[in-house]
DRENDO-1510 file (C-alpha; in Angstrom, 1 decimal, always signed):
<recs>
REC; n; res; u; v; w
REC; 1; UNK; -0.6; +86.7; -37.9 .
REC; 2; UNK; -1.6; +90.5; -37.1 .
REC; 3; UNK; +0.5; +93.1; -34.8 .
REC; 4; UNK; -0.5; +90.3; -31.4 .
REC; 5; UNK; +2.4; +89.0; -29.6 .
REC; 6; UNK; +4.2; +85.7; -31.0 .
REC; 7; UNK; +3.7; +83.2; -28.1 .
REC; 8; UNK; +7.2; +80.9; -27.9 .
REC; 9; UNK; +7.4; +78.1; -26.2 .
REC; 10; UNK; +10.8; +77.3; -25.2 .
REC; 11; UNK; +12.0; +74.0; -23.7 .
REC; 12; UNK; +15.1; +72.8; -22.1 .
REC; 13; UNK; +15.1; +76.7; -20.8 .
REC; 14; UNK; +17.7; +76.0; -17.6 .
REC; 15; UNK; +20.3; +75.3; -20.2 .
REC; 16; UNK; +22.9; +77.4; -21.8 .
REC; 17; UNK; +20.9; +78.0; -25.3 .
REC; 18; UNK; +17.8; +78.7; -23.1 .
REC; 19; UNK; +19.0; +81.2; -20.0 .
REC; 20; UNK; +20.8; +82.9; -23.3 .
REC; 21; UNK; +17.2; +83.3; -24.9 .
REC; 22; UNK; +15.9; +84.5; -22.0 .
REC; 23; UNK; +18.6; +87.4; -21.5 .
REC; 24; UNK; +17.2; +88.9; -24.7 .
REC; 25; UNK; +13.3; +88.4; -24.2 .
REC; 26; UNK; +13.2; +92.0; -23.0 .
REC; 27; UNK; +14.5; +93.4; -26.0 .
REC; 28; UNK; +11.9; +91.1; -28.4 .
REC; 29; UNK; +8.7; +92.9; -26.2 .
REC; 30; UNK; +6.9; +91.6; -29.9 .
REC; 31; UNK; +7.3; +87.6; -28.3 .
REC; 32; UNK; +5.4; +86.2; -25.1 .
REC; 33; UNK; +7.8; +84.0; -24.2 .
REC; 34; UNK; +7.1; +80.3; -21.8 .
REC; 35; UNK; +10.1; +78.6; -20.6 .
REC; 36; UNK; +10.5; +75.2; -18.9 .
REC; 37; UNK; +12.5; +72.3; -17.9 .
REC; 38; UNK; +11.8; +68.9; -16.8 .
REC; 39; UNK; +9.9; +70.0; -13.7 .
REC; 40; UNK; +7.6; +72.0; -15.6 .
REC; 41; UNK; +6.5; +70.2; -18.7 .
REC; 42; UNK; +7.6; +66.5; -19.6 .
REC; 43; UNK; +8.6; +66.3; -23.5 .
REC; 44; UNK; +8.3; +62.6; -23.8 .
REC; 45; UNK; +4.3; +62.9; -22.7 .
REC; 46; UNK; +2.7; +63.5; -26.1 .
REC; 47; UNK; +0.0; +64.1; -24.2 .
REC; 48; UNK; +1.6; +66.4; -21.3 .
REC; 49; UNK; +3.3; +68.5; -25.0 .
REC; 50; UNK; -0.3; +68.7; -27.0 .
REC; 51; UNK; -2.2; +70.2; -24.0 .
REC; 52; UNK; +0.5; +73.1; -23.1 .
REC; 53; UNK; +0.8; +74.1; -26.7 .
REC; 54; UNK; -2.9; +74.4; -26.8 .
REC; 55; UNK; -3.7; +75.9; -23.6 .
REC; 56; UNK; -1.2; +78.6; -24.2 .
REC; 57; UNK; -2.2; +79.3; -27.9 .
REC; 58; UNK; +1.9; +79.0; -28.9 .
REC; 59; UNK; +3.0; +79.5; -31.9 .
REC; 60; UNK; +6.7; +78.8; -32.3 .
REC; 61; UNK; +8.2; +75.9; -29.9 .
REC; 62; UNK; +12.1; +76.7; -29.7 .
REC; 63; UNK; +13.6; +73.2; -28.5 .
REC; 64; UNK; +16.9; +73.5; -26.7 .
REC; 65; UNK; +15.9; +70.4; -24.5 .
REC; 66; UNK; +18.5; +67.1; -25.4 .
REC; 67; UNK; +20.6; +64.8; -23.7 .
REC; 68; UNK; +24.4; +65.7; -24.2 .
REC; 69; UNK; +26.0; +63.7; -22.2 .
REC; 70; UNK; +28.1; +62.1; -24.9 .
REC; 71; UNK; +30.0; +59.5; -22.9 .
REC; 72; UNK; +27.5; +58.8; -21.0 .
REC; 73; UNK; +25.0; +57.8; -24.3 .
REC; 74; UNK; +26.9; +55.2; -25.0 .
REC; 75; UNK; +26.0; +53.0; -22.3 .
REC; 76; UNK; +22.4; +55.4; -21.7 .
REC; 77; UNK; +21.6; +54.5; -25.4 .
REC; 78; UNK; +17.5; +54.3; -24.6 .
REC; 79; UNK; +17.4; +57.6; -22.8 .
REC; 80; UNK; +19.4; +59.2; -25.4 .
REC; 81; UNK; +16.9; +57.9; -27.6 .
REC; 82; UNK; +14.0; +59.3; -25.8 .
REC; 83; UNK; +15.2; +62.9; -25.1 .
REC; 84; UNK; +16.9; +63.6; -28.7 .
REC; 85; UNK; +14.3; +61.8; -30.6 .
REC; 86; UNK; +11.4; +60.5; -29.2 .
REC; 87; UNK; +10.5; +63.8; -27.7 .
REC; 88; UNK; +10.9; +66.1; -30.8 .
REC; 89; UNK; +8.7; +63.5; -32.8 .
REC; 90; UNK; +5.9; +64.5; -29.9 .
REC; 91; UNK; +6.6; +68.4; -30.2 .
REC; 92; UNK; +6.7; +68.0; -34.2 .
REC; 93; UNK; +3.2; +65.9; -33.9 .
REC; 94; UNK; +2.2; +69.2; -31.7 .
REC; 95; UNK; +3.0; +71.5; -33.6 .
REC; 96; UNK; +1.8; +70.3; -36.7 .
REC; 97; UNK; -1.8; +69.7; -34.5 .
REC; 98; UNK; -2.0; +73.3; -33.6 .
REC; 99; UNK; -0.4; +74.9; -36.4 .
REC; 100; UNK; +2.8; +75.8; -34.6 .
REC; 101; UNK; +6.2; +76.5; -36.0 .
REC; 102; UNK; +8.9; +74.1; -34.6 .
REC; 103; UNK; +12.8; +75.3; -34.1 .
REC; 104; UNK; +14.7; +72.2; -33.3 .
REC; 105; UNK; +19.0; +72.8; -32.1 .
REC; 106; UNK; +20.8; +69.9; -33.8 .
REC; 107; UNK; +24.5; +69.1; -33.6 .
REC; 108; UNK; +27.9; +69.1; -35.9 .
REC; 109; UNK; +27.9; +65.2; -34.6 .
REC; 110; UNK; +25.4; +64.5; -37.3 .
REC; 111; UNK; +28.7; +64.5; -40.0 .
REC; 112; UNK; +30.7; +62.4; -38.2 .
REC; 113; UNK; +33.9; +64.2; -38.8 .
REC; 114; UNK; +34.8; +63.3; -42.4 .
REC; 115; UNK; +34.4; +66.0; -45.2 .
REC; 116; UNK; +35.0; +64.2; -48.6 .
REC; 117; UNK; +35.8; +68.0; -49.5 .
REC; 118; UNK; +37.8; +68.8; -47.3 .
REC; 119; UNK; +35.4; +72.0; -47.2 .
REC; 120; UNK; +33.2; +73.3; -44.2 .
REC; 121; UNK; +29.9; +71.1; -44.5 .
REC; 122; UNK; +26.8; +72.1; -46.1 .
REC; 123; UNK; +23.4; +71.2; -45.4 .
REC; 124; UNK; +23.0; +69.2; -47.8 .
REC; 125; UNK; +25.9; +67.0; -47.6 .
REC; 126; UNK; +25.8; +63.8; -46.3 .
REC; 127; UNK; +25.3; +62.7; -42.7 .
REC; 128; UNK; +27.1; +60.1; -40.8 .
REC; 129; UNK; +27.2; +60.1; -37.2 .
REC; 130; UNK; +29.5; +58.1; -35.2 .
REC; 131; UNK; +28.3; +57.8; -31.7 .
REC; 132; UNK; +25.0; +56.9; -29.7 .
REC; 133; UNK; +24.7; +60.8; -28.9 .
REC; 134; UNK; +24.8; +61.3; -33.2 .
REC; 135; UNK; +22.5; +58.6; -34.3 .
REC; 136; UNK; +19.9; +60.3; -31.5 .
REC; 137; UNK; +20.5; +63.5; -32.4 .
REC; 138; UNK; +20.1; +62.8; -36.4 .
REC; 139; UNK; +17.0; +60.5; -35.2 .
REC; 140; UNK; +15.8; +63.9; -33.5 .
REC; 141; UNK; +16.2; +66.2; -36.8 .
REC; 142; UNK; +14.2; +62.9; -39.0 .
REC; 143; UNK; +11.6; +63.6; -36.3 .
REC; 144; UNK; +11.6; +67.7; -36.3 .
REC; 145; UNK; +10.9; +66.8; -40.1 .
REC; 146; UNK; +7.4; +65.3; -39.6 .
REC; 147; UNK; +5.9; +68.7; -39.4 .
REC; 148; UNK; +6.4; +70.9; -42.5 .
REC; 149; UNK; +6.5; +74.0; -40.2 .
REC; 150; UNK; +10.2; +72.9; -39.1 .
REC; 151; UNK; +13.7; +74.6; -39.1 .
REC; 152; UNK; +16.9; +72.5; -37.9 .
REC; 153; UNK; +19.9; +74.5; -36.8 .
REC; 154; UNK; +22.6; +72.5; -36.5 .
REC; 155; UNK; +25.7; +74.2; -34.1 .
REC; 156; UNK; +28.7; +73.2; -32.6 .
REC; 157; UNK; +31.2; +73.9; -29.8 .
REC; 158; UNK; +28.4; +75.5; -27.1 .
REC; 159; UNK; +29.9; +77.5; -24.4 .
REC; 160; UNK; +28.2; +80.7; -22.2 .
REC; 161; UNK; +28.7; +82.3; -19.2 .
REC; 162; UNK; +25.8; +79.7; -18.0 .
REC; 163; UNK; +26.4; +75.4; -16.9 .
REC; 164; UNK; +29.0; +73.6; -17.8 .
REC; 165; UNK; +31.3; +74.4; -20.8 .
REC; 166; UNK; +34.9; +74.0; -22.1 .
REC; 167; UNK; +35.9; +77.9; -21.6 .
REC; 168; UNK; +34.6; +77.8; -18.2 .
REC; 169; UNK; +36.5; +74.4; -17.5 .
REC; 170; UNK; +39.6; +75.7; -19.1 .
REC; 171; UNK; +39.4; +78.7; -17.1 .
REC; 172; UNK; +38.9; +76.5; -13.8 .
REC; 173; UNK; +41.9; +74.1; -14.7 .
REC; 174; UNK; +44.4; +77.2; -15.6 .
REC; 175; UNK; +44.1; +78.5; -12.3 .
REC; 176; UNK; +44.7; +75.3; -10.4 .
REC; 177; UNK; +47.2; +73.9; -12.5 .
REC; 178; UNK; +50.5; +74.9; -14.2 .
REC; 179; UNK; +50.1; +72.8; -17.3 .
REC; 180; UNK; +47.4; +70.9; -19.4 .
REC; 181; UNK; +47.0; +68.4; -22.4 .
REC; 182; UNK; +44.2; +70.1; -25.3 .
REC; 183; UNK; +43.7; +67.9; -28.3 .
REC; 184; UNK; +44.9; +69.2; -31.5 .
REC; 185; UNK; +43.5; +67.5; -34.1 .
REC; 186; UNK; +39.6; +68.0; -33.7 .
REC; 187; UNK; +38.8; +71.0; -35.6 .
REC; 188; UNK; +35.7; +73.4; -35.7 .
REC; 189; UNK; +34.0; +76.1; -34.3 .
REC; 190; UNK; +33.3; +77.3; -31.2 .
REC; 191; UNK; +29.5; +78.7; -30.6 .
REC; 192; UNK; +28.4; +81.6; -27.9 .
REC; 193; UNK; +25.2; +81.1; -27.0 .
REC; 194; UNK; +23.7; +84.4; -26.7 .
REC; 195; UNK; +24.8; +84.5; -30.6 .
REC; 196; UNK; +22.5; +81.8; -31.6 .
REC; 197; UNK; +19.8; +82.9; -29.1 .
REC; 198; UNK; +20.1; +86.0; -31.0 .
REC; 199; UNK; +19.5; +84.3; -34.1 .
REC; 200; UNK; +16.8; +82.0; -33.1 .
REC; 201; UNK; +15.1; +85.0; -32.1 .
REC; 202; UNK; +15.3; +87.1; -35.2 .
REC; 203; UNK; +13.9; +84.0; -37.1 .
REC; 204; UNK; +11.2; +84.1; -35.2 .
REC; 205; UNK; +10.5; +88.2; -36.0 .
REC; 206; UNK; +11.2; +87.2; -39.2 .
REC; 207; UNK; +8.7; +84.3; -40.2 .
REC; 208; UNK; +5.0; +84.0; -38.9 .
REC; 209; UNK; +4.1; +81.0; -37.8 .
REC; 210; UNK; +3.6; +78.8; -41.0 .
REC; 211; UNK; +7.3; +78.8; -42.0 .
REC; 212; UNK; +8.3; +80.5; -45.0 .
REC; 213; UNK; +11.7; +78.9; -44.9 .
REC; 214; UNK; +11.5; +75.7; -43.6 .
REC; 215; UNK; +14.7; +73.3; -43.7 .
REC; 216; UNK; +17.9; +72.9; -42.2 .
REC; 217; UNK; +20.8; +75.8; -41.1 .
REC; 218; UNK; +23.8; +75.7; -39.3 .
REC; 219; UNK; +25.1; +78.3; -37.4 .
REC; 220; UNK; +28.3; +78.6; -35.2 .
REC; 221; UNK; +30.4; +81.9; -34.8 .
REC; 222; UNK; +33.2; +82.5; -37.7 .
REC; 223; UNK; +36.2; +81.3; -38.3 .
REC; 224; UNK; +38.0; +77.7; -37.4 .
REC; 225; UNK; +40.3; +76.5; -34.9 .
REC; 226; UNK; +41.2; +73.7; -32.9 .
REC; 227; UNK; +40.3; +72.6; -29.3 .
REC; 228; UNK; +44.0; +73.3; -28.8 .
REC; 229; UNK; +44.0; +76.6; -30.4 .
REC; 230; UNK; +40.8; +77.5; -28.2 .
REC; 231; UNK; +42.4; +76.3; -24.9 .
REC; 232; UNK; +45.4; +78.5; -25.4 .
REC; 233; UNK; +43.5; +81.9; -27.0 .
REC; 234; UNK; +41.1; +81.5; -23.0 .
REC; 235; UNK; +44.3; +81.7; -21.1 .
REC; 236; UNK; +46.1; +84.3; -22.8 .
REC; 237; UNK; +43.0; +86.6; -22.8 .
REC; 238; UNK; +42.1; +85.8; -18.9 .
REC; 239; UNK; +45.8; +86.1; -18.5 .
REC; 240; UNK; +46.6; +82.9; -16.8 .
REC; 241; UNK; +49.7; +81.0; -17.1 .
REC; 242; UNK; +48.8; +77.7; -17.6 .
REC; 243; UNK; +51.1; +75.9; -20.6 .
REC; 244; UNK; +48.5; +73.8; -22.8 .
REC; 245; UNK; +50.3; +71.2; -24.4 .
REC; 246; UNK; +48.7; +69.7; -27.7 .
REC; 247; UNK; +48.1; +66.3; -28.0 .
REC; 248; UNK; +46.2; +64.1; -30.5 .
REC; 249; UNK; +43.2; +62.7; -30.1 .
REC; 250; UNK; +44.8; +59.1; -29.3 .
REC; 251; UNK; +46.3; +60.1; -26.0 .
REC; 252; UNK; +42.7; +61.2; -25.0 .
REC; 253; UNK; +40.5; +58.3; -25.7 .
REC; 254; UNK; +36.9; +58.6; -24.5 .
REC; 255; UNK; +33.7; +56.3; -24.8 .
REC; 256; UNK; +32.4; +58.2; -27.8 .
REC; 257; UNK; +34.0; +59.3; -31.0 .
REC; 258; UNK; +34.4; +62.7; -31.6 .
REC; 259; UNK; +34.6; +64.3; -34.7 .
REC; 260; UNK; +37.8; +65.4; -36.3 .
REC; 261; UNK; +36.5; +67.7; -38.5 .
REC; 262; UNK; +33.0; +69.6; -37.3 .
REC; 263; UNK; +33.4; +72.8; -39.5 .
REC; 264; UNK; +30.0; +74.1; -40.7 .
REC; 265; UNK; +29.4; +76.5; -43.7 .
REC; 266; UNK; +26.6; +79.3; -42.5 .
REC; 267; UNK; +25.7; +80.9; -45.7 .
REC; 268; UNK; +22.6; +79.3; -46.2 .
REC; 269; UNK; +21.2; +80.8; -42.6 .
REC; 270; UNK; +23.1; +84.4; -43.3 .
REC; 271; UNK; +21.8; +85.0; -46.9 .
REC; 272; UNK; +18.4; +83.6; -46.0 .
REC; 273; UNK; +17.8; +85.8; -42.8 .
REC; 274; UNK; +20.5; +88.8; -43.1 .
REC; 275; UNK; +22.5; +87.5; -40.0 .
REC; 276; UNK; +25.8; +88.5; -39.2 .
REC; 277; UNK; +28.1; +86.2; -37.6 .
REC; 278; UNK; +30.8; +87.4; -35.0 .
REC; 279; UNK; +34.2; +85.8; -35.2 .
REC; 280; UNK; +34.5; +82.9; -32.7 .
REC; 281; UNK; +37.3; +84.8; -30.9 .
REC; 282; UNK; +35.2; +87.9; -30.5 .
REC; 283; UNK; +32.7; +86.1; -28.5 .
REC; 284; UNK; +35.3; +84.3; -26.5 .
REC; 285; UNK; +36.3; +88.0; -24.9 .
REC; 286; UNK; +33.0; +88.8; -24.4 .
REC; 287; UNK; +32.1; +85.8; -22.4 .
REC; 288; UNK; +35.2; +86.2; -20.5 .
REC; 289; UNK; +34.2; +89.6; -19.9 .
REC; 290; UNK; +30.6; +88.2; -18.1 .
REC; 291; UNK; +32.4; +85.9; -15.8 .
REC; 292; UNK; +34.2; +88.8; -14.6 .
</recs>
């Protein structure tokens, strides 16, 4: 491509990933940027996808639409199915149609929960998910893969200023109530939006449009804790005096399996674009901050 504006398509945009993109499209003025939601372009029309990517000449389609209702994909195993998979196979078959670049948000689910290592997963290690929302959401990154012009982040732990979010729903149950239960035994890393949207968007600058490094990355802030941990580091720093009590996962039993263990190694994504990575507690202050 020449010194002409990178047209980016980017669905799903009323979500947190995608109002988090669009907080920073003023300060990329080098991207022309097209967001929409279900209202304004259907994913799961093939049809509906290859005519907008055409008509507007795009040539990187950032995909933060999915179905994350976890629970509820148990029993919602066909729509799952359609949002997290069928409809990246359709953007992938655009993309690779009209020369496009596809970036494609993927989960920590994918793993399951078990690290043989013990060690933050890599990339390359194997996948097992666990749940209806998983085997979609794996489905999804098999589909992102049928274009060569693909890159996979997989994250973890999503929370913003924007929807709905554990840090806002801790924050809502600490000042209505003098106690709560947090699991203690799921561990990871938490993920601020605007920090991936930042990093989505200085792939983009990076690459033109035929991918020079195409694959799989994860990204999530630094550093590891658990939901427990996270729970008790919102109300100290919004100063609310709500106990959290930790529990194990048993005495919280849901539809869908979560996953004990969801820490993800980033050094693939930092060494291959120069990233830097905020500690996970960092963020947390600053998103407080926001909500005022």
């Amino acid at each position: 491509m020449t010194n002409s504006k990178k047209n980016v398509l980017v669905t799903g945009a009323a979500g947190q990933l995608g109002q988090s993109i669009k907080d920073f499209a003023s300060s990329f003025f080098d991207m022309k940027f097209f967001y929409t939601d279900i209202a304004d372009l259907d994913i799961t029309s093939e049809g509906a996808i290859d005519s907008y990517v055409l008509n507007n000449k795009i040539h990187f389609i950032v995909n933060c639409a999915a179905y994350t209702a976890v629970d509820n994909a148990e029993t919602e195993p066909e729509l799952a199915q359609t949002i997290n998979a069928d409809a990246v196979a359709n953007l992938a078959s655009a993309a690779r149609k009209h020369h496009a670049a596809l970036i494609h948000i993927s989960t920590d689910y994918v793993f399951g929960g078990k690290s043989s290592a013990g060690l933050p997963f890599v990339e390359t290690d194997p996948t097992n998910p666990e749940s209806v929302y998983a085997e979609t959401k794996l489905a999804g990154e098999e589909a992102a893969q049928q274009t060569e012009n693909h890159i996979i982040i997989r994250t973890s732990w999503l929370y913003s200023k924007y929807g709905n979010n554990f840090l806002k729903t801790m924050l809502k149950l600490g000042a209505e109530r003098p106690t709560i239960d947090v699991v203690f035994d799921q561990i990871g890393t938490p993920t601020y939006a605007p920090d991936l949207a930042f990093a989505i968007l200085s792939i983009i600058r990076a690459e033109q449009p035929q991918l020079h490094n195409a694959g799989i990355y994860h990204f999530s802030n630094e550093g590891v804790c658990s939901w427990y941990d996270f729970a008790v580091e919102i109300m100290t720093a919004s100063n609310l005096k709500c106990y959290v009590y930790p529990i194990d996962s048993k005495g919280y039993q849901t539809p869908a399996k979560r996953p004990y263990f969801s820490v993800l190694n980033k050094q693939k994504i930092k060494n291959t674009y120069k990233i830097s990575i905020p500690h996970w507690r960092v963020s947390m202050l600053k998103c407080i901050e926001t909500l005022g």
